[in-house]
C-alpha positions as semicolon CSV with decimal commas, in nm:
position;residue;x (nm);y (nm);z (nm)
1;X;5,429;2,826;-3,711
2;X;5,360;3,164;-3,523
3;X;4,985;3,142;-3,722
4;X;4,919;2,807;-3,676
5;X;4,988;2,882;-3,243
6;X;4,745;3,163;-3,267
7;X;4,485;2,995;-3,452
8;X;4,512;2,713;-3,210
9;X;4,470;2,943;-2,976
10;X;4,172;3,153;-3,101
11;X;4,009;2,796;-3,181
12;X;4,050;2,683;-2,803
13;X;3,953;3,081;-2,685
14;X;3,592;2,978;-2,890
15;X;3,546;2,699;-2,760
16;X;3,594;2,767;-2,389
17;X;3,373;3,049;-2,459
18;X;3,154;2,849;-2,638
19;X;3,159;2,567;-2,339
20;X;3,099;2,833;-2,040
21;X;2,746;2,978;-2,285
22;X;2,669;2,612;-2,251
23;X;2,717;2,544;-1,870
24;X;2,522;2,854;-1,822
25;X;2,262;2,810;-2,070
26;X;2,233;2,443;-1,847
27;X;2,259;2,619;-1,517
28;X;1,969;2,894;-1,617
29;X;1,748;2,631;-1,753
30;X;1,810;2,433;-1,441
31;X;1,702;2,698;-1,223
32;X;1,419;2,762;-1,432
33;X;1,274;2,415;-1,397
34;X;1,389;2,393;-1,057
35;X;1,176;2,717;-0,987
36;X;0,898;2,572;-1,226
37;X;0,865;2,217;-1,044
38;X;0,860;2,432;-0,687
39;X;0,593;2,631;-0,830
40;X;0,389;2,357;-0,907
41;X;0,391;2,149;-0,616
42;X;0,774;1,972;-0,634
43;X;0,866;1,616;-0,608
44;X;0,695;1,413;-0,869
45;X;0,411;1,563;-0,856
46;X;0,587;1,977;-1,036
47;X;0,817;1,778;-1,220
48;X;0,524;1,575;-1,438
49;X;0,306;1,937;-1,387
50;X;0,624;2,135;-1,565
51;X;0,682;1,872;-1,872
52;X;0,311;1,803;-1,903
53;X;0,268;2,178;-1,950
54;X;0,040;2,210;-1,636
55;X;0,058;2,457;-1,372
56;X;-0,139;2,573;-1,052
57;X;-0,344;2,811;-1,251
58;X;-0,492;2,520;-1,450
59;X;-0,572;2,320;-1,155
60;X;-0,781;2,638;-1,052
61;X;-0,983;2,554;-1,365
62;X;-1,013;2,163;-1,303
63;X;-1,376;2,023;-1,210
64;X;-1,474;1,738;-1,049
65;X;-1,394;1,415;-1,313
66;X;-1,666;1,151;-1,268
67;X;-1,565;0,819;-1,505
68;X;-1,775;0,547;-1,585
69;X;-1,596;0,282;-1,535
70;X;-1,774;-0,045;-1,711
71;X;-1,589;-0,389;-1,670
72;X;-1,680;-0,626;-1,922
73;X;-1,662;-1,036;-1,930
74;X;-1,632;-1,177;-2,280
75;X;-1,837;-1,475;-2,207
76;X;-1,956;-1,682;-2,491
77;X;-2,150;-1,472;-2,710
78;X;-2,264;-1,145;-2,499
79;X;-2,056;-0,886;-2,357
80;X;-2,198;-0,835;-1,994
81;X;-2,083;-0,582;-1,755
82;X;-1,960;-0,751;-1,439
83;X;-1,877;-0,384;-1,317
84;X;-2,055;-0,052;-1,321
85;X;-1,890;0,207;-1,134
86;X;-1,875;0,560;-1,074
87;X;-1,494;0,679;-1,014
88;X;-1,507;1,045;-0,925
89;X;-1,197;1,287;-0,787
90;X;-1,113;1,608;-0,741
91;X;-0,772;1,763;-0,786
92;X;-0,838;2,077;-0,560
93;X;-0,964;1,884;-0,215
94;X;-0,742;1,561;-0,327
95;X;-1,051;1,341;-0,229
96;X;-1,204;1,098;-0,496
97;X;-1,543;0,804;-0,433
98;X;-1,651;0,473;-0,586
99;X;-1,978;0,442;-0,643
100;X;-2,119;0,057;-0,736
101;X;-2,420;0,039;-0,953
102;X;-2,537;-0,343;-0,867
103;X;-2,554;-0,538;-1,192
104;X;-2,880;-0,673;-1,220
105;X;-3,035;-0,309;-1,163
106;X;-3,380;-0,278;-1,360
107;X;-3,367;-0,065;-1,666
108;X;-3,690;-0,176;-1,812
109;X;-4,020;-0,041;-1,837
110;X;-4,256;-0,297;-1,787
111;X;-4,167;-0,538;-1,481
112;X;-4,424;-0,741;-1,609
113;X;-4,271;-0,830;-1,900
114;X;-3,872;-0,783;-1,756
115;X;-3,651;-1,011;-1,940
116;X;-3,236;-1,028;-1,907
117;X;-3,253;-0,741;-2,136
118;X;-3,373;-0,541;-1,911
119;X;-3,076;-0,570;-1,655
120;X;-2,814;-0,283;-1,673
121;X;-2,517;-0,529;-1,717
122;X;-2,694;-0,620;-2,071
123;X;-2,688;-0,271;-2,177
124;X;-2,362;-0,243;-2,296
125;X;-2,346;-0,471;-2,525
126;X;-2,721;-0,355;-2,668
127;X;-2,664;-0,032;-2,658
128;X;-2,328;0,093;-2,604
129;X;-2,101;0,283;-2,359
130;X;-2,252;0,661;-2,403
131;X;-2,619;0,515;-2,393
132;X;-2,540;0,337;-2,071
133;X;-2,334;0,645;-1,941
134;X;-2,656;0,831;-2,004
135;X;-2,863;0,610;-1,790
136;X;-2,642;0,596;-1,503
137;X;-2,633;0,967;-1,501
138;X;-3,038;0,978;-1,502
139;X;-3,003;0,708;-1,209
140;X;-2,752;0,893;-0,991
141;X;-2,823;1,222;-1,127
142;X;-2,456;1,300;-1,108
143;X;-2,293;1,475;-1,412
144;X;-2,101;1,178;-1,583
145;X;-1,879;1,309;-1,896
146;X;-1,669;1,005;-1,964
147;X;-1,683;0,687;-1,974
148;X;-1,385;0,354;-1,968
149;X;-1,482;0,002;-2,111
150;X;-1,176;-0,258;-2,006
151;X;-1,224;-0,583;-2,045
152;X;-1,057;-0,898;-1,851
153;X;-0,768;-0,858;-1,986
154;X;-0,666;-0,520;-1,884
155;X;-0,699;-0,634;-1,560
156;X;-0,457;-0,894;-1,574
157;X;-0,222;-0,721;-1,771
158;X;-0,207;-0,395;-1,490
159;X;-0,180;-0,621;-1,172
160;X;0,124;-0,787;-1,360
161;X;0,306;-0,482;-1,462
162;X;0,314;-0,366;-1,096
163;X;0,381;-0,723;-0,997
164;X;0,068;-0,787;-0,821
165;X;-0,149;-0,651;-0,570
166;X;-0,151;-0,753;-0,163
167;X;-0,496;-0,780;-0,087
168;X;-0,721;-0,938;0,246
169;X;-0,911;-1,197;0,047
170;X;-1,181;-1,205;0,296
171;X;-1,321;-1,601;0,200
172;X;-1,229;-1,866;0,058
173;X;-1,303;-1,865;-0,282
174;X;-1,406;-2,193;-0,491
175;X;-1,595;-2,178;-0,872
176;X;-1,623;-2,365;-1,185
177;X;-1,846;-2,256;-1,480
178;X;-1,727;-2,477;-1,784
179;X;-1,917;-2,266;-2,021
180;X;-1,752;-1,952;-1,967
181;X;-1,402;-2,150;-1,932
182;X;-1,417;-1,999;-1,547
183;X;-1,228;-2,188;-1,255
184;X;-1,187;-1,989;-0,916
185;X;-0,946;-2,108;-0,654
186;X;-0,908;-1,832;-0,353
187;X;-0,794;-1,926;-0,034
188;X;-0,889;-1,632;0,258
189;X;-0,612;-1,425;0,379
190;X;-0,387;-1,161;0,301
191;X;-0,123;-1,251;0,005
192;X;0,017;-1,125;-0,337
193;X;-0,264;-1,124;-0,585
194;X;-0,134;-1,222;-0,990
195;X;-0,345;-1,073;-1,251
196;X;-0,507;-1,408;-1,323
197;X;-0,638;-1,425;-0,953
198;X;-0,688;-1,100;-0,966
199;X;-0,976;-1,170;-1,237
200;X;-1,114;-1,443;-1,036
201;X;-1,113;-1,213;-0,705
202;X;-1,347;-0,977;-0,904
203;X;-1,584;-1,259;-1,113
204;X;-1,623;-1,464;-0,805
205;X;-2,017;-1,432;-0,683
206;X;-2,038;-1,774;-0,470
207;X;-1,911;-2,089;-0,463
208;X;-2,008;-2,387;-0,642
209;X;-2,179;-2,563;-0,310
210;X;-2,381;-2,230;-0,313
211;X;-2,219;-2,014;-0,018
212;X;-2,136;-1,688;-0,108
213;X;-1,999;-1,384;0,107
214;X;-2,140;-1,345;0,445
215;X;-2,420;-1,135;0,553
216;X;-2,286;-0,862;0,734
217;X;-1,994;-0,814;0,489
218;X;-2,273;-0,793;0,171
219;X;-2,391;-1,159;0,042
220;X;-2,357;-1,235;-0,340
221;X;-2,364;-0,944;-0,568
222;X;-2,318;-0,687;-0,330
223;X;-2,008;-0,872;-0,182
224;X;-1,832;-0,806;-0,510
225;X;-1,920;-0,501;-0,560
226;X;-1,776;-0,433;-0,194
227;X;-1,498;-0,656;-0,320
228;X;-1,460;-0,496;-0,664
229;X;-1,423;-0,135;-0,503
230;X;-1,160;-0,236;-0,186
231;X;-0,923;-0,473;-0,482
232;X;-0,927;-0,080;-0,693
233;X;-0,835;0,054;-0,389
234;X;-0,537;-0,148;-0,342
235;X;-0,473;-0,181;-0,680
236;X;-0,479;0,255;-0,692
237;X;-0,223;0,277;-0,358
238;X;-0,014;0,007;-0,543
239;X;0,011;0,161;-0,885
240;X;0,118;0,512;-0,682
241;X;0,388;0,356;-0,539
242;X;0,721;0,509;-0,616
243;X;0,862;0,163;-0,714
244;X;0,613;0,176;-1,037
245;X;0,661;0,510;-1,133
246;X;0,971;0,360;-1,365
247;X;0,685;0,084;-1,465
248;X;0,465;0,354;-1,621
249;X;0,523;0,302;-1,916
250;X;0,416;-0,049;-1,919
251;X;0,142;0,005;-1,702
252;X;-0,002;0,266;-1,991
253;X;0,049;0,018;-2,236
254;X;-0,154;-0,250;-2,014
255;X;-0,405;-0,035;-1,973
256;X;-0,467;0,148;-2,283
257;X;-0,455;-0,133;-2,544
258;X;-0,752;-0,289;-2,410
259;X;-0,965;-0,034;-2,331
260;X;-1,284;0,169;-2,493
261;X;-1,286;0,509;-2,370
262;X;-1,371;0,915;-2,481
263;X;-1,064;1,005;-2,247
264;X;-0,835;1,185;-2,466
265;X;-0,426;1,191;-2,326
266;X;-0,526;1,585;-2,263
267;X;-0,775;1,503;-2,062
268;X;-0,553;1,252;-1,896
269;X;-0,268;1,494;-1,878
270;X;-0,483;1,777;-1,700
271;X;-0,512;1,525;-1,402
272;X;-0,232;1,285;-1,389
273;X;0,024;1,563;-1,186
274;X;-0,209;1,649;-0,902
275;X;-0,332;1,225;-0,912
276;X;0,021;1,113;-0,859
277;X;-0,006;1,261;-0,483
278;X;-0,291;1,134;-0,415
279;X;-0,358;0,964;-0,093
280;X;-0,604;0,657;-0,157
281;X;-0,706;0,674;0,227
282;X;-0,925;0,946;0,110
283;X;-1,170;0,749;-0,088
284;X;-1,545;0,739;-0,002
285;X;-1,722;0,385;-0,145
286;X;-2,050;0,335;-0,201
287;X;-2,312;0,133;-0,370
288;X;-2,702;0,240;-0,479
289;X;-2,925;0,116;-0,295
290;X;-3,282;-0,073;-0,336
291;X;-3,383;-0,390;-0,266
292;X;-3,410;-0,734;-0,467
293;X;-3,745;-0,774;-0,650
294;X;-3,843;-1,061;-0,866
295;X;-4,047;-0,947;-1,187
296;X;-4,165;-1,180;-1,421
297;X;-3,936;-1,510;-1,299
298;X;-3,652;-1,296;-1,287
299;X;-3,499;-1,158;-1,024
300;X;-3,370;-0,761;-1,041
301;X;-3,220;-0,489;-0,838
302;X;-3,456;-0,202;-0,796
303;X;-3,289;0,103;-0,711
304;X;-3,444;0,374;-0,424
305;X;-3,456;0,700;-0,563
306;X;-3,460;0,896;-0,262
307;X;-3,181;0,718;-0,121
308;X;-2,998;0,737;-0,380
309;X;-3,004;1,140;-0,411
310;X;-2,921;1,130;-0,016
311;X;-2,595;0,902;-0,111
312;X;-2,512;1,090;-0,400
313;X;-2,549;1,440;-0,200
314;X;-2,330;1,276;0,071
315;X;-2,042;1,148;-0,140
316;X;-2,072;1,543;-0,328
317;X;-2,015;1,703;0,000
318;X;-1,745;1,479;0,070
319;X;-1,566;1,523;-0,239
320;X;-1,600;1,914;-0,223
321;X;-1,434;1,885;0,171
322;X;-1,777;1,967;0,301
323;X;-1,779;1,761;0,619
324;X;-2,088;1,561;0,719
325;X;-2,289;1,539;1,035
326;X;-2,352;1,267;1,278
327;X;-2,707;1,180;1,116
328;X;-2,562;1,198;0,770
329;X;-2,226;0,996;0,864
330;X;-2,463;0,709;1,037
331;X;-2,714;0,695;0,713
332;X;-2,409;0,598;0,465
333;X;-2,350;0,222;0,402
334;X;-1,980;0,253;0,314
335;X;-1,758;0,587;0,428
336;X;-1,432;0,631;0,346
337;X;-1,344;0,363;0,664
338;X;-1,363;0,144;0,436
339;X;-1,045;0,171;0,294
340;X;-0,887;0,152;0,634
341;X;-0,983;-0,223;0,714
342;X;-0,928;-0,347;0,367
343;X;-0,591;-0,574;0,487
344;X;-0,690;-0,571;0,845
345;X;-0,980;-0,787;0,886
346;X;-1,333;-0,858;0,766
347;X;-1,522;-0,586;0,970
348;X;-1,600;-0,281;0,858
349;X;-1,848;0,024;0,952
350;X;-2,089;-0,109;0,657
351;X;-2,479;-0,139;0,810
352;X;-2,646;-0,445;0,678
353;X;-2,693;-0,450;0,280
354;X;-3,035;-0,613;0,137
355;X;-2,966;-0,981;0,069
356;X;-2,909;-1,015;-0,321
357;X;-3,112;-1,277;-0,506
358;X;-3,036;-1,512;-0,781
């Protein structure tokens, strides 16, 4: 009996020791990650640093990211690229741009004998995601390392997982192309965008009687673009919402099973800590401009070179915090007041865009 009380006893001496090791062991690695998530930033943004192994001494070592971002409609037969975008951000100044490569740029050599082929939204499908990549760097001159195909799809499938997107459709909206199996039905206003309107929000190009987007707001192809960047906007401020962090998961899955991309989950990793605070009220839009030129029967987009450098310098400065002058500030077509009037109204501090031809 007497051995039996003091081996009962020993046992329960153990395992209160045992137990206290533990709470400690808990406590200290508590305090560590407390201290490692306050090091890095806190809230959401040191917690996702800490367990994604990222710190503020990596951020020191994070560039600039510029992603091609090429949106492709499977219609028919061809793959074209409805969007051609350059997303760029940088962790350090927290500011990121949009820049809108029109889709029926000129990437021939001879206008005189152009032919569809020689429109940029044909040269994914000819030629591939790194080739076009490639041009679009020569175009902007900016240093493009990556590149993200998604198709229609993706689109639908992210708007749904964060249960839609409130966005200012700024007209109505009315289209039917039987051949691509293509029905648009938008009525103007601010409301809760599903990820099936959402893909008609960012095909539509004018309506069937032949209207399109008014002048002053960017007629045809440059009102999508315009269109394009403002719905990624909201889409971006929607997705960072706290209510969808517990939604990540199925917002990676929406995203990443229908896309084409070099972007490794490192790469991702390295970012996603410092993008998770990001503000999207500090996003500069843009588009390259040019003017409309018909070669051949066909009309193209044919870009200005010089501009384009001066656009590309300003959106540089702006994502490095350099801040612009008045002369600079008054040459750019879209700033980063764009973002502002998205779900306010239909004005905006663009100056007036070329009128696009069909």
């Amino acid at each position: 009996m007497g051995k039996n009380k003091k081996s009962k006893k020993k046992k329960n001496g153990i395992g209160k020791i045992l137990f206290v090791c533990i709470v400690f062991l808990l406590i200290g690695l508590g305090a560590y990650l407390g201290y490692s998530i306050s090091i890095n930033g806190g809230g959401l943004q040191g917690f996702l640093a800490t367990i994604l192994d990222q710190d503020a001494t990596k951020l020191e070592n994070l560039d600039t990211i510029n992603v091609l971002l090429l949106g492709v409609s499977q219609d028919l037969d061809s793959e074209l690229t409805d969007t051609i975008m350059v997303c760029s951000y940088n962790p350090k100044t927290q500011k990121a741009s949009m820049l809108s490569v029109p889709r029926d740029t000129f990437v021939g050599k001879n206008k005189a004998k152009a032919s569809g082929n020689d429109k940029i939204n044909a040269m994914y499908a000819r030629k591939g995601p790194e080739e076009t990549m490639e041009y679009v760097e020569k175009l902007t001159g900016m240093e493009i390392k990556y590149y993200v195909v998604v198709n229609n799809q993706v689109v639908i499938d992210l708007v749904d997982a964060i249960d839609g997107v409130y966005f200012n459709v700024p007209i109505d909206m009315k289209y039917d192309d039987k051949t691509q199996n293509l029905h648009i039905q938008l009525s103007a206003g601010y409301q809760k965008i599903d990820g099936e309107h959402a893909e008609q929000l960012l095909r539509f190009r004018h309506n069937n009687n032949g209207t399109s987007y008014p002048t002053e707001y960017g007629d045809n192809d440059y009102g999508r673009m315009r269109t394009q960047r403002e719905f990624m906007m909201e889409v971006a401020k929607q997705t960072l919402n706290l209510k969808n962090i517990t939604r990540i998961k199925t917002i990676t899955s929406a995203i990443f099973e229908n896309v084409e991309t070099n972007l490794t989950l490192d790469d991702i990793y390295a970012y996603l800590p410092w993008a998770v605070s990001f503000d999207t009220a500090n996003i500069s839009s843009n588009q390259v401009p040019g003017e409309s030129e018909k070669c051949n029967g066909l009309w193209f987009f044919v870009h200005s070179q010089k501009q384009t450098t001066q656009v590309v310098s300003e959106m540089n400065n702006y994502l490095e915090g350099i801040e612009a002058n008045e002369e600079s500030i008054s040459n750019t077509t879209n700033t980063t007041n764009t973002v502002n009037t998205t779900n306010k109204s239909n004005t905006t501090t663009n100056t007036k865009t070329p009128k696009s031809k069909k």
